[in-house]
N, C-alpha and C positions, 0 to 999 in steps of 0.2 A: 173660732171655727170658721166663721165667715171671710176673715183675715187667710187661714190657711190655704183656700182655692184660690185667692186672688195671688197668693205669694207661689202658687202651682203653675199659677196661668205668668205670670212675669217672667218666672225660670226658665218656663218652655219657649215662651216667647226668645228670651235671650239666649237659649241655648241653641235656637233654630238659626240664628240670626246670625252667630257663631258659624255655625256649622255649617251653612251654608255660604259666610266669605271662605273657608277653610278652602271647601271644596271648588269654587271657582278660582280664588291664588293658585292651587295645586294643578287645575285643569290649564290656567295661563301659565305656570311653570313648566308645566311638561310641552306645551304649544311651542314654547321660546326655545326650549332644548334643541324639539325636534326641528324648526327652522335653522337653527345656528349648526344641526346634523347634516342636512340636507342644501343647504348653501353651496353653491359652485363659489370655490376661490375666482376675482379677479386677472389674475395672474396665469392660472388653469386656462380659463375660457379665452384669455388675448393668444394664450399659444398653440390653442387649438387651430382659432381662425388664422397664426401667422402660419401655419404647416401649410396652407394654399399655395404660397408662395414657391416652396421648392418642390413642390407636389402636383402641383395641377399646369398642364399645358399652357392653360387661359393665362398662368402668369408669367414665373422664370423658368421653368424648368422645362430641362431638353428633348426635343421629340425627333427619333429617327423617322426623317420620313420614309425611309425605305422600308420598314418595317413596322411603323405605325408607334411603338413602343415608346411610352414613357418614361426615361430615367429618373426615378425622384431624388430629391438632393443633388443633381447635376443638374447645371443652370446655365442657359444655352447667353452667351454674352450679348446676341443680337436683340436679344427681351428686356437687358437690363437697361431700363429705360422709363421714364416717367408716365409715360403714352400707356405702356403698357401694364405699371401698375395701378391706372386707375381705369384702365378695364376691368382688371384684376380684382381689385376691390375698392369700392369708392361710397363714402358717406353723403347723407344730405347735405346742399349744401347750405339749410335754413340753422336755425342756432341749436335745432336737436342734434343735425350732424357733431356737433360740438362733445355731447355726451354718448356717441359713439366709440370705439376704440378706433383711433386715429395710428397710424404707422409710420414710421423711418426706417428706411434698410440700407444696412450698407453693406457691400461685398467688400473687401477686403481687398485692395490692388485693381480693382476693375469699377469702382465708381469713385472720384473726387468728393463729391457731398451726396449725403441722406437722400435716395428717393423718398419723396414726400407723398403721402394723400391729401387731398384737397383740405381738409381740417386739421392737417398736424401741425402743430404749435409747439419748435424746435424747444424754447422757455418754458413749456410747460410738459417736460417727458415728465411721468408719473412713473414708468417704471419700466426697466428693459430687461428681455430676454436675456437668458445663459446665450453667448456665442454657438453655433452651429457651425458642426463644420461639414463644407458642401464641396462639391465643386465644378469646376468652369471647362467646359465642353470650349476647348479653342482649337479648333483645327482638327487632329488625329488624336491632341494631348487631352490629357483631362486635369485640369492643376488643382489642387487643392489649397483649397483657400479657409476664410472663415466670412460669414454672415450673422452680423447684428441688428437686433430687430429693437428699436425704443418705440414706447406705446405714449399717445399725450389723448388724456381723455378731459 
């Protein structure tokens, strides 16, 4: 008889013991999910920040001055310049810059080599954009071209 409480109390003991890794594995399971749900792809978020590029005045793209107006995806050739993309977007330049999204662009018929940002590291592209296709404000013409973006992080 005195055996049987103490074998009551062992049970509960280990069933509590149980019961409660259950419930904490299960709570970091669902944790892990919902992080792996809610995660922005890499890839996502580099092509978000390269849209600046054909989109925003401050970089390539064309601005009538006579009317103020942005063209996006038309990219004025006097921008395409290195000066001007690291107005545009520029990393630290201590070794966090490194783990930045660093950029290469190249237009298609209108630059010789990759404008670079201060930490892109040609040897180390990690992964490039789908082609875009833009095009180049020359004169009255507007040519169509293509723009490749490689990312080195």
């Amino acid at each position: 008889m005195v055996f049987d409480a103490t074998r009551k109390s062992l049970y509960w003991m280990m069933a509590g013991i149980v019961i409660t890794m259950t419930i904490f594995g299960f709570a970091m399971i669902l944790s892990m999910f919902q992080n792996s749900q809610l995660a922005t792809p890499e890839e996502f978020e580099a092509e978000i920040i390269a849209l600046r590029f054909t989109q925003s005045e401050d970089c390539f793209a064309y601005k009538d001055l006579k009317t103020g107006r942005v063209f996006p995806s038309v990219i004025d050739p006097l921008k395409l310049n290195k000066d001007q993309l690291q107005r545009c977007y520029q990393t630290s330049t201590s070794a966090k810059g490194l783990k930045d999204f660093n950029f290469g662009v190249e237009v298609d018929g209108f630059t010789q080599t990759p404008l670079m940002t201060n930490n892109f590291i040609l040897n180390r592209v990690k992964f490039e954009l789908p082609k875009k296709k833009v095009f180049v404000k020359n004169g009255d013409q507007f040519i169509e071209t293509q723009m490749k973006v490689s990312i080195s992080r």
